[in-house]
C-alpha positions as CSV (number, residue, x, y, z in Angstrom):
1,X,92.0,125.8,102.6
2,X,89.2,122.9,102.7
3,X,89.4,119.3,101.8
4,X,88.5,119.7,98.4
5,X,91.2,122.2,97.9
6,X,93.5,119.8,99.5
7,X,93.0,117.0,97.2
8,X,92.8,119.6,94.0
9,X,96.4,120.2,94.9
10,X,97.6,116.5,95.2
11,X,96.1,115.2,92.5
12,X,97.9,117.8,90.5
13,X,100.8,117.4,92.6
14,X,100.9,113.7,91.5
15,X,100.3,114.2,87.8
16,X,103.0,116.3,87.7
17,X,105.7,114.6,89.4
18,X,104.2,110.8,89.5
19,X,104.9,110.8,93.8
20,X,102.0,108.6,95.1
21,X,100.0,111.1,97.7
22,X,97.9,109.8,100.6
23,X,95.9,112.2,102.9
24,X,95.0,110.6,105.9
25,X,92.3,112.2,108.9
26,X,92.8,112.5,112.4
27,X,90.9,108.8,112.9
28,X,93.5,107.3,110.8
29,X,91.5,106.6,107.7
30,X,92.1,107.4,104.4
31,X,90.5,110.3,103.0
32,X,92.0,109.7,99.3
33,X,94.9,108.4,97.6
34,X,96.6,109.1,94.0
35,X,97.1,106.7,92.2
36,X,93.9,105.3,92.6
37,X,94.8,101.6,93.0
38,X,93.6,98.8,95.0
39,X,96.2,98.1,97.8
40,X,97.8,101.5,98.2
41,X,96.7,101.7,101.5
42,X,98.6,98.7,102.2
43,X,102.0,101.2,102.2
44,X,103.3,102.1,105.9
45,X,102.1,104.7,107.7
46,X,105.8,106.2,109.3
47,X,104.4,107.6,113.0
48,X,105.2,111.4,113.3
49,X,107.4,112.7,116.1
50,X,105.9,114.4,119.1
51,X,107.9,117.5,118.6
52,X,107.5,118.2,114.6
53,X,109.5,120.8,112.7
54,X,108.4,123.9,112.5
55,X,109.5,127.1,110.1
56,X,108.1,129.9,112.1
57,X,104.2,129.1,112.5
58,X,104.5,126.7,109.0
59,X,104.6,123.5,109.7
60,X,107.5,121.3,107.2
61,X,107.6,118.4,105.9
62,X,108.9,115.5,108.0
63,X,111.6,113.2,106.2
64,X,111.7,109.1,106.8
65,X,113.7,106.6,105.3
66,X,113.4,102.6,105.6
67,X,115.6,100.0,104.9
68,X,117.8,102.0,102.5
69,X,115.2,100.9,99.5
70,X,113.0,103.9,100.2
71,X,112.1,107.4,101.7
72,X,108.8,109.1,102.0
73,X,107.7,112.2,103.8
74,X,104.4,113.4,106.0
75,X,103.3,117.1,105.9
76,X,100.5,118.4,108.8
77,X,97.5,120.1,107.9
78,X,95.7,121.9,110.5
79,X,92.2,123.5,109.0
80,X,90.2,125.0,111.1
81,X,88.1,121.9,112.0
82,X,90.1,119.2,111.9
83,X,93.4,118.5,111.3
84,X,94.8,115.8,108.0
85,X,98.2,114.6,107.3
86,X,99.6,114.3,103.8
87,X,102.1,111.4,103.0
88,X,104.2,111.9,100.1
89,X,105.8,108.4,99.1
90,X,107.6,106.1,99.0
91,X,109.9,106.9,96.9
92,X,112.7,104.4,95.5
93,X,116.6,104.5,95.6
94,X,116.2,101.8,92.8
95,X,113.9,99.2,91.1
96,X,113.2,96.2,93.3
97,X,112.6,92.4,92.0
98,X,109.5,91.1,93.2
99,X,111.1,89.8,95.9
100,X,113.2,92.7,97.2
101,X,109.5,94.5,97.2
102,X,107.8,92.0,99.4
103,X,111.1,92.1,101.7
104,X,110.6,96.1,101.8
105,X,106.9,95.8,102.1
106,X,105.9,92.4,104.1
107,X,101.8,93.3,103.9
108,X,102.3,92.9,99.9
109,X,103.6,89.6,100.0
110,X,100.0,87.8,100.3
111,X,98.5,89.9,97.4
112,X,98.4,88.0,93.8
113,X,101.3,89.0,91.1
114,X,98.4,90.7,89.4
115,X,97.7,93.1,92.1
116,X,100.9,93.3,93.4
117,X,102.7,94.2,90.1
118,X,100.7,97.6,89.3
119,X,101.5,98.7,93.1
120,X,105.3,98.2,92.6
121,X,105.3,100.2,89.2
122,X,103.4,102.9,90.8
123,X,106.9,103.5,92.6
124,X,109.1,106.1,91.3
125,X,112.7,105.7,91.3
126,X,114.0,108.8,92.1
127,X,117.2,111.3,93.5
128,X,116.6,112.8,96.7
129,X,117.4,116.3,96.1
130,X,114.8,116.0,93.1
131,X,112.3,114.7,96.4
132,X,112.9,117.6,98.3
133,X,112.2,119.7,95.4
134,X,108.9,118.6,95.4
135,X,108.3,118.9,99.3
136,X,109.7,122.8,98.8
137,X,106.8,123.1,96.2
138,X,104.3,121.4,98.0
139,X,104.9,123.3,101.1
140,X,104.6,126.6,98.8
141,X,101.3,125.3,97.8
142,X,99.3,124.4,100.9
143,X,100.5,127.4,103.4
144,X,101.9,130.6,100.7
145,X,105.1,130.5,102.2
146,X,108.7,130.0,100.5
147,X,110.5,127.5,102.4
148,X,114.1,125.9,101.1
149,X,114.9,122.2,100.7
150,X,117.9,123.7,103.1
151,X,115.6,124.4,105.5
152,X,114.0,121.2,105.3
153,X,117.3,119.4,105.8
154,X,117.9,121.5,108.6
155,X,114.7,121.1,110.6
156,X,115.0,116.7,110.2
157,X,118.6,117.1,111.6
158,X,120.4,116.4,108.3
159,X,123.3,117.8,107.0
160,X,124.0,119.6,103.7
161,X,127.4,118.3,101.9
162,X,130.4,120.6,101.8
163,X,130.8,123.1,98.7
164,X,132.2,120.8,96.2
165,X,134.6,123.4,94.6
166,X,136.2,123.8,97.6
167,X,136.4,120.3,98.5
168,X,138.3,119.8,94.9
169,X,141.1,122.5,95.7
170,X,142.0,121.3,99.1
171,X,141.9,117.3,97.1
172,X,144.0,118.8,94.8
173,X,145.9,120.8,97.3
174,X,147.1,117.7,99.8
175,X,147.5,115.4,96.4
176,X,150.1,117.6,95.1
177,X,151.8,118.2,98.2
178,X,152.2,114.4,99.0
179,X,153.4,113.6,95.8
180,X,150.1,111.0,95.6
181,X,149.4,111.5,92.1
182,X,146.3,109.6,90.5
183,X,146.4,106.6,88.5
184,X,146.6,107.9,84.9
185,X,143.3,107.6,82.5
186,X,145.7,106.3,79.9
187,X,146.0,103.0,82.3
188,X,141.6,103.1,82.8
189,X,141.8,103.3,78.8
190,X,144.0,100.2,78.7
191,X,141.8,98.3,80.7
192,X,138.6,99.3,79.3
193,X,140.0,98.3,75.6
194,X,141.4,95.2,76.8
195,X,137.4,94.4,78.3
196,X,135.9,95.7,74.8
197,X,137.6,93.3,72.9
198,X,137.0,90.6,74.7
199,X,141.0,90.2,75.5
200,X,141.0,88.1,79.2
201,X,145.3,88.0,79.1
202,X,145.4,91.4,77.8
203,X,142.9,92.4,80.3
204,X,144.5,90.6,83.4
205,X,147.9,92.4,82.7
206,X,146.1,95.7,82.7
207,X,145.0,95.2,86.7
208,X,148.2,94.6,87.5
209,X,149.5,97.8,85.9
210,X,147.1,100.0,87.3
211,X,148.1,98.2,90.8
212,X,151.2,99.7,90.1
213,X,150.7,102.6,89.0
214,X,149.2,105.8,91.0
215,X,146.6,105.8,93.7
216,X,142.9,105.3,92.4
217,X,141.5,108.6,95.0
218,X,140.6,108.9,98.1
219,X,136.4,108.1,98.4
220,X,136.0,106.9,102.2
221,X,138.0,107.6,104.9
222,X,137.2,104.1,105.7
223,X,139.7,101.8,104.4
224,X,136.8,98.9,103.9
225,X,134.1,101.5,102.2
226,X,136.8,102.8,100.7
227,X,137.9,99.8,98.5
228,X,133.8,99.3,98.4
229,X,133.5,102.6,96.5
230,X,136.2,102.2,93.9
231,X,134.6,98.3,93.0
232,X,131.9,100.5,92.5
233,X,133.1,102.3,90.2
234,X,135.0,100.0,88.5
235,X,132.3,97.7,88.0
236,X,130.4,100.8,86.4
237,X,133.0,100.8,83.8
238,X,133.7,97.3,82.9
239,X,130.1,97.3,82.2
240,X,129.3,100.0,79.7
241,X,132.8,98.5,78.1
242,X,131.0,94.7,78.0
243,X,127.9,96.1,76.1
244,X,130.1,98.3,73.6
245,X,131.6,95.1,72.8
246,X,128.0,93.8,72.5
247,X,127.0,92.0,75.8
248,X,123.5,92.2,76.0
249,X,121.8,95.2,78.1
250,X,119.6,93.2,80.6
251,X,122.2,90.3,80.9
252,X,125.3,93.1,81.5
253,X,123.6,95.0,84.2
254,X,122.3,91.9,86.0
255,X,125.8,90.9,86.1
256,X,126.8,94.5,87.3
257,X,124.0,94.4,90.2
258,X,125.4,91.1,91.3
259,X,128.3,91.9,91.8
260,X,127.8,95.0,93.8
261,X,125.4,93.5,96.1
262,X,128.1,90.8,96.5
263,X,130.6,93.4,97.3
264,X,128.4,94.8,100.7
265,X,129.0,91.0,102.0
266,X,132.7,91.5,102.1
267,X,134.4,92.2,105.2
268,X,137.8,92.8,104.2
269,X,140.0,94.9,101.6
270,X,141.5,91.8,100.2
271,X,138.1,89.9,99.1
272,X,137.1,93.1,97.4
273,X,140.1,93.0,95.5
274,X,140.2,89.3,94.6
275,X,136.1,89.8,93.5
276,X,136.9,92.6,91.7
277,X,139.7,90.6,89.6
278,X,137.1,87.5,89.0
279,X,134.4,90.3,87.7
280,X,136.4,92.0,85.3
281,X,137.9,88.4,83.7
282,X,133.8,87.3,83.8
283,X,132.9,90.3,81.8
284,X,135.7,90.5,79.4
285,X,135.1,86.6,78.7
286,X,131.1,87.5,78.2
287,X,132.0,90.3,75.5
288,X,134.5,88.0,73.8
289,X,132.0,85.7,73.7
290,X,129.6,88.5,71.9
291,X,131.8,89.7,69.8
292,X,131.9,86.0,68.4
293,X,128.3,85.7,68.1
294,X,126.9,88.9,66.9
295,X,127.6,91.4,64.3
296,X,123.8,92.9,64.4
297,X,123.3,96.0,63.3
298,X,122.6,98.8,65.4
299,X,118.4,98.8,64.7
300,X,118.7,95.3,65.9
301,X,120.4,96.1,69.0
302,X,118.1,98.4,70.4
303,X,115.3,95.9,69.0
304,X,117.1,93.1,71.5
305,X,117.7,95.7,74.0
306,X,114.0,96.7,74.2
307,X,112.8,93.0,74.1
308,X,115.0,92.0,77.4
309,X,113.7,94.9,78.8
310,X,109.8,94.1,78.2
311,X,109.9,90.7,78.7
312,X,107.2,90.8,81.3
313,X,105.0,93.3,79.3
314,X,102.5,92.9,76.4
315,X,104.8,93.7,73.3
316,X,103.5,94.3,69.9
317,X,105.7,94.1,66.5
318,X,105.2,97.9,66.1
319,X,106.8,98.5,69.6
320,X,109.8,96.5,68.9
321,X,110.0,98.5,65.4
322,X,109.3,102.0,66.9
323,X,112.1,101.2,69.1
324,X,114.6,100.0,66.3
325,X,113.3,103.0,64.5
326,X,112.4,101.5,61.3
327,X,109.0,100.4,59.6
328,X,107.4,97.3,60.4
329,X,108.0,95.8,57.3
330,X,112.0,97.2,57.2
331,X,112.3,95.6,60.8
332,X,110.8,92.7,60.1
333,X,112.9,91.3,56.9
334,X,116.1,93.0,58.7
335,X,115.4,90.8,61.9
336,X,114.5,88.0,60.1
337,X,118.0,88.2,57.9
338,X,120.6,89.1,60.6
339,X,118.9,86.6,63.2
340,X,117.3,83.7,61.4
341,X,113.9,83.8,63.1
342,X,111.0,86.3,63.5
343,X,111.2,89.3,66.4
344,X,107.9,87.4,68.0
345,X,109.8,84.2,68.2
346,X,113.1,85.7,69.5
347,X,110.7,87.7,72.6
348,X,109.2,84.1,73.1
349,X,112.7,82.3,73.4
350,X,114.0,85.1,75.8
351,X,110.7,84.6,77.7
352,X,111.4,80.7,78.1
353,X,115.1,80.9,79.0
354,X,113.8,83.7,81.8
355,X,111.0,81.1,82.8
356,X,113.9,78.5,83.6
357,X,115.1,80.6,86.4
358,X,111.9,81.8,87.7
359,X,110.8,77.9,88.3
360,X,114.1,76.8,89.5
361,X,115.6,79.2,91.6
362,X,112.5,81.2,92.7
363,X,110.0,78.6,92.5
364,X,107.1,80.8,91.4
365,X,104.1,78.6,90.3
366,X,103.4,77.7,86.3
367,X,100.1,80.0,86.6
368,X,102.6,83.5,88.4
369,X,104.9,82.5,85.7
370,X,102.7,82.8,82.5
371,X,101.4,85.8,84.1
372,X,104.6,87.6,84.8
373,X,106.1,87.0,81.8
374,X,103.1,88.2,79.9
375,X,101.7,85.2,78.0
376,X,98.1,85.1,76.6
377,X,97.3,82.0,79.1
378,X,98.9,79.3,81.3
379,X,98.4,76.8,78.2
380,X,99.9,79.0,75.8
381,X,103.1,79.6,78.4
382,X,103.6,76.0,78.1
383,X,102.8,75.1,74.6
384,X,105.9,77.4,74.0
385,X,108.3,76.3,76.7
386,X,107.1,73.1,75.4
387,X,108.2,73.7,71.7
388,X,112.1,75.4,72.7
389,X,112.5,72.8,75.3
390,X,111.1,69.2,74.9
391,X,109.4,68.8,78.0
392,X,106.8,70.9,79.7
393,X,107.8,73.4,82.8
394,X,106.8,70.9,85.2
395,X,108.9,68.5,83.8
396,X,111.8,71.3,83.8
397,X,111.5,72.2,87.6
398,X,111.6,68.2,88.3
399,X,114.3,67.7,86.4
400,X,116.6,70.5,87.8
C-alpha cells in the first residue's frame, strides 16, 4: 500500500466516523491531516513505546490516554520505503469549556477564540468501546487482517470487565443471603415527585426515608468512591426531575456538572452526604421556582431549549422554528403570545445575561466576548448589553 492509498483510507475513515487522522513520516512532519484546519498540528504527538504490540507480523494500534479528558491512538505503517505513523485522535470523554480545553491542550491557549473554537469542535465526544471499534476497522483496512478490539485491549495491557450476567447473579446471590435488600424504587419515586413539584419540606423528608430504608448497592469497594458513585447517580436523577418540572436545559445541567465536579474535591463520606442534601434542596427550589414562572407550551420549550444551547452560534428564526417544529409564522405569534417578546429578542437577552459571567468571572475581553457569543460586531454586542442593562459591559465589569 502507497501514500496515496494511505490517505484514500483516512479521509474516508474520517468522514465516516468524524475521528481527526494525522499521518506523520519518519522525520516527524506531517504528511496530511483530516480535518483540514489550521492548528491541527498543534495536538500532541504521544511518543510510541520501544517494544510496540504486535498480532503476529501485524502491527496494532497503540492506546494513550491524558488527563482523563481524552484518548487517542498511533498505528505503524511500514511500506517498503519508508515507514509513517497514523494518529487517530483525540478523542473526548466530554465537552470541554474553553478553559478546560486550553488546560488539556496548553499550545492552544495563545491561538485567538476564532481559531481556537473550530479546533475544539473538531473533537468528538465519544465511548471508548465505540473508539476501538474504529481501530478494529482501521486495522482491517491497512494490513487485510481481522484483529478484535479484545485483542487490542490485550496487547496495551488492559483488562476486559467481567461478564455482566454473571456479575448480577452472584450481586443477587450475596444480597439475598445477607438479608441486604435494596432501597425500594417506591422511596426513589417519592423523592423524585417531591423534586418535580418543586416541594423543598416534602423533598427533605424523602432523604431521610431513603436513609432509613435499604442499602442504595454496592458500586465501589471503596467506601469514599463508593458514596462518590451513588451522588453520581443521584444527581442524574434530581436533574432530569428539575427540567420535567421545567428548569431550563442549559441552566439544569450546569448545575448538575457543578456539582459533580465538586463532589471529586471531597475527601470524606460525610461531605458527600451533606453536598448531596444542599443539591437536591437547590434543585427542587429551582423547579419550584419554574413551575411559578412558566406554563410554556411544549413547542416553546424546545424553542428555549435550542436557544440556550446555540447561544454562541449564528441562529436564524427558521432554526429556532424547525426546532419547535412549527412554521415560522406559527412560532413566531406563539412565542410572541406565551413570552411577551420576539424569539430574536429572547436569544439576545440570554446572550447578555451569559455575557455578565464571561466579563466577571472569566474576564474574557469585550472584542472575545462579542465573538463568542456570536454578535454581528463588537458595537452591536454592546448596543444590546447596553439596551437590557443601562450601562455598557465596561461599565458592568467595573462595577462588579
Amino acid at each position: 500500500m502507497d501514500i496515496r492509498s494511505i490517505r484514500h483510507n483516512c479521509r474516508l475513515l474520517y468522514h465516516l466516523t468524524q475521528i481527526p487522522i494525522r499521518c506523520l513520516s519518519p522525520d516527524s512532519s506531517i504528511c496530511f491531516t483530516f480535518p483540514h484546519l489550521e492548528g491541527m498540528e498543534r495536538f500532541p504527538f504521544p511518543l510510541l513505546p520501544e517494544s510496540l504490540p504486535h498480532k503476529n507480523t501485524v502491527p496494532l494500534p497503540v492506546l494513550f490516554m491524558e488527563n482523563n479528558a481524552y484518548y487517542s491512538a498511533a498505528l505503524p505503517l511500514a511500506l517498503t520505503d519508508t515507514n509513517f505513523t497514523l494518529y487517530f485522535g483525540p478523542c473526548l470523554f466530554s465537552r470541554l469549556s474553553d478553559r478546560e480545553f486550553k488546560q488539556s491542550f496548553p499550545d492552544f491557549s495563545a491561538l485567538p477564540p476564532d481559531m481556537r473554537f473550530p479546533l475544539m469542535s473538531a473533537l468528538p465526544v465519544m465511548e471508548q468501546e465505540y473508539f476501538y471499534n474504529f481501530l478494529s476497522l482501521a486495522c482491517s483496512l491497512f494490513f487485510r487482517e481481522k484483529v478484535h478490539t479484545e485483542e487490542i485491549l490485550e496487547a496495551n495491557h488492559l483488562k476486559m470487565s467481567a461478564p455482566i450476567p454473571a456479575a448480577v447473579q452472584k450481586t443477587l446471590f450475596h444480597r439475598r443471603e445477607s438479608a441486604a435488600f435494596h432501597t425500594p424504587y417506591s422511596y426513589e419515586k417519592n423523592l423524585l415527585d417531591a423534586v418535580r413539584s418543586g416541594d423543598v419540606v416534602r423533598a427533605k423528608e424523602c432523604m431521610n426515608e431513603l436513609s432509613l430504608t435499604g442499602k442504595p448497592g454496592i458500586l465501589s469497594l471503596n467506601p469514599l468512591r463508593h458514596a462518590q458513585n451513588l451522588f453520581i447517580a443521584h444527581i442524574t436523577q434530581i436533574t432530569r426531575a428539575a427540567m420535567e418540572a421545567g428548569v431550563e436545559e442549559d441552566m439544569a445541567y450546569a448545575m448538575s456538572d457543578s456539582y459533580i465536579q465538586a463532589s471529586e474535591k471531597c475527601t470524606s463520606v460525610t461531605r458527600l452526604l451533606s453536598l448531596r442534601d444542599q443539591a437536591t434542596g437547590e434543585f427542587t427550589a429551582a423547579a419550584a421556582k419554574a413551575r411559578g414562572l412558566t406554563s410554556h407550551s411544549p413547542a416553546i420549550r424546545r424553542a428555549i431549549n435550542y436557544m440556550n444551547d446555540h447561544q454562541q452560534e449564528k441562529v436564524y428564526l427558521s432554526d429556532i422554528a424547525c426546532a419547535a417544529g412549527l412554521s415560522r409564522d406559527r412560532f413566531s405569534h406563539l412565542f410572541r403570545e406565551e413570552m411577551g417578546m420576539s424569539p430574536m429578542e429572547y436569544l439576545n437577552r440570554k446572550r447578555v445575561e451569559t455575557s455578565k459571567s464571561l466579563l466577571t468571572v472569566f474576564q474574557y475581553s469585550i472584542s472575545e466576548i462579542s465573538m463568542i457569543l456570536s454578535f454581528s460586531s463588537q458595537s452591536h454586542y454592546i448596543s444590546v448589553f447596553k439596551k437590557y442593562t443601562g450601562m455598557t459591559p465596561r461599565q458592568y465589569r467595573d462595577a462588579f
